[in-house]
N, C-alpha and C positions, 0 to 999 in steps of 0.2 A: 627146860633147864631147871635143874633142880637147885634148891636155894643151901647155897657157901656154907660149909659147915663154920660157924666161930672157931676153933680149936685151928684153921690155917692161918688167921691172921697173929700176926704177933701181937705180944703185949700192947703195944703203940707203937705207932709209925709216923713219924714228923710226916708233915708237908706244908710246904709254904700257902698253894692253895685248897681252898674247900672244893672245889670239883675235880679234883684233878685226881685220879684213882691211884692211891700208892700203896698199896701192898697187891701181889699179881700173886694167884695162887693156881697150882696147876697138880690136880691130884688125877690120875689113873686117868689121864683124858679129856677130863672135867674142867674149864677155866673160867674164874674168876678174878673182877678189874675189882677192887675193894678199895672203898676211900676212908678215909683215916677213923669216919666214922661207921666206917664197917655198912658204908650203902653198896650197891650190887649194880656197876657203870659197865658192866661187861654187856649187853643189849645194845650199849651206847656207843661204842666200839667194835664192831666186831670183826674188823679185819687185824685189830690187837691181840683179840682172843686168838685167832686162828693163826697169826706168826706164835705166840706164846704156846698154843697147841701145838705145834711142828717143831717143837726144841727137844732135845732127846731124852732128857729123862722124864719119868713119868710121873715126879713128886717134885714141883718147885716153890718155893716161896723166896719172890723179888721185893725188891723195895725199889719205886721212884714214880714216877710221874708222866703225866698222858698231856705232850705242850705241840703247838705248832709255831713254826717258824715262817719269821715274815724273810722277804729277798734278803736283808742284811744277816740271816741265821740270828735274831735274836728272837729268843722266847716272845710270845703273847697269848700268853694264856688267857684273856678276855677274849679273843677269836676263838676257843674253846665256846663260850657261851652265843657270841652272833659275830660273824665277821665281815667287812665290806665285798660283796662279790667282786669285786674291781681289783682288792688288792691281791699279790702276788704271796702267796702259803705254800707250805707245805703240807700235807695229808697230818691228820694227827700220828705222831711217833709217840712210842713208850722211851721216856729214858729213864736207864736204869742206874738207881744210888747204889746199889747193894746187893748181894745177895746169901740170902738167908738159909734156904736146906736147899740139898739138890740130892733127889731119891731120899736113903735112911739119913742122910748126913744134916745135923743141925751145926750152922759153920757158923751162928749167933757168937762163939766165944772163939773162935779162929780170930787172929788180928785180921786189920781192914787192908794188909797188902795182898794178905793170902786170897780172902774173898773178891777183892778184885782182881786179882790172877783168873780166879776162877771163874767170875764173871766177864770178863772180858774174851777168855776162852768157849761159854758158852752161846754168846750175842755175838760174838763178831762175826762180821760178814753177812749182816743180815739188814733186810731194808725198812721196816717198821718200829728196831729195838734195835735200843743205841746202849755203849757204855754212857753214863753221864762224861760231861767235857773236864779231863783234869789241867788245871792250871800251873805256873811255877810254883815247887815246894817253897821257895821263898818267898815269904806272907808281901813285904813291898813290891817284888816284882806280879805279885799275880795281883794282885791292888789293883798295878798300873795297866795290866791288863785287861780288866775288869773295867775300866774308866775308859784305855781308850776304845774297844769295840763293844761298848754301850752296853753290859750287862746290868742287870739289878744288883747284882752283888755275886757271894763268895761264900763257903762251908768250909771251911777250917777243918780235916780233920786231923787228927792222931793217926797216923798209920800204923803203931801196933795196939791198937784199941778193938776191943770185941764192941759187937753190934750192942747199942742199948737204945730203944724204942722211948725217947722225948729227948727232951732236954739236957746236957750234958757237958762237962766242962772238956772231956776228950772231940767231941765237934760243935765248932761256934759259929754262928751264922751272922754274918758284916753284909751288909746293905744300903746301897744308896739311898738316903732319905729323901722322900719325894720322887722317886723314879717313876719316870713317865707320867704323871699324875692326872694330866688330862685324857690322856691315851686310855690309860686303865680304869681312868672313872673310878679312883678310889683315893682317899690323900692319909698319910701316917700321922699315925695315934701311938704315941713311943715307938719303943725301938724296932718290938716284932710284930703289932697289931696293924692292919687298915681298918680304913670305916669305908664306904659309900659317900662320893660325894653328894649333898641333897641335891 
């Protein structure tokens, strides 16, 4: 496997976690799982590589993240790193926030309904790669949803916003502070940081 040219990753690519590979890039055949710091998690995956390989065109660049889900479908992404053999998961899924080119087309300045039209047309129906889950457009009702079947939180975005790689007042990120804490083995340090608990 030959190593990710730079020039597919985007500028920057949020993710909430450091393992979790979010930028998918798929040139002429070629697929790579890229994490935010541009490490190379496709080895580590490679039944991700190989749905991302069978998608039909031959130039894509995704944005989202590599999470498995416990029986309740909630994220844990620390079963990413070791999981109890006992408990009940799903395989690692890529879910996808975004999507960035598909062939010649850079849809970075498309608004975000259009790109998820288009990404939802290209992942659906497939068993490794998911749209990400959209919630109620009204910010209290998807709150309440978010609270009651146990999420960590919410993304906020803009729906006529073009794609921009960090931080940005067009999408905001709301999170329960202290979610899961023991679970994760990690506890919050402001708003968007964890530490390690010692």
């Amino acid at each position: 496997m030959g190593q990710a040219p730079r020039a597919i990753a985007p500028q920057r690519v949020a993710c909430p976690a450091g393992l979790s590979p979010t930028c998918t890039g798929q040139s002429c055949g070629q697929v790579w799982l890229l994490s935010r710091h541009h490490r190379d998690h496709t080895r580590r995956f490679p039944a991700l590589a190989a749905a991302i390989a069978a998608l039909a065109p031959s130039t894509l660049i995704l944005d989202g993240e590599v999470v498995v889900f416990d029986a309740q479908l909630i994220s844990r992404f620390e079963w990413l790193r070791q999981r109890d053999p006992a408990a009940v998961a799903t395989p690692p899924v890529y879910m996808v926030f975004d999507l960035l080119r598909r062939g010649p087309h850079d849809l970075c300045r498309e608004p975000l309904h259009t790109r998820r039209a288009a990404l939802e047309r290209l992942v659906g129906g497939q068993d490794l790669l998911f749209p990400a889950r959209r919630l109620a457009a009204n910010g209290l009702k998807a709150w309440d949803e978010v609270l009651r079947r146990g999420y960590e939180g919410l993304v906020a975005k803009d729906e006529a916003s073009p794609y921009a790689g960090g931080r940005t007042l067009s999408w905001l990120k709301v999170r329960q502070r202290d979610y899961r804490v023991a679970a994760r083995g990690f506890r919050s340090r402001g708003p968007l940081r964890d530490v390690p608990l010692p």
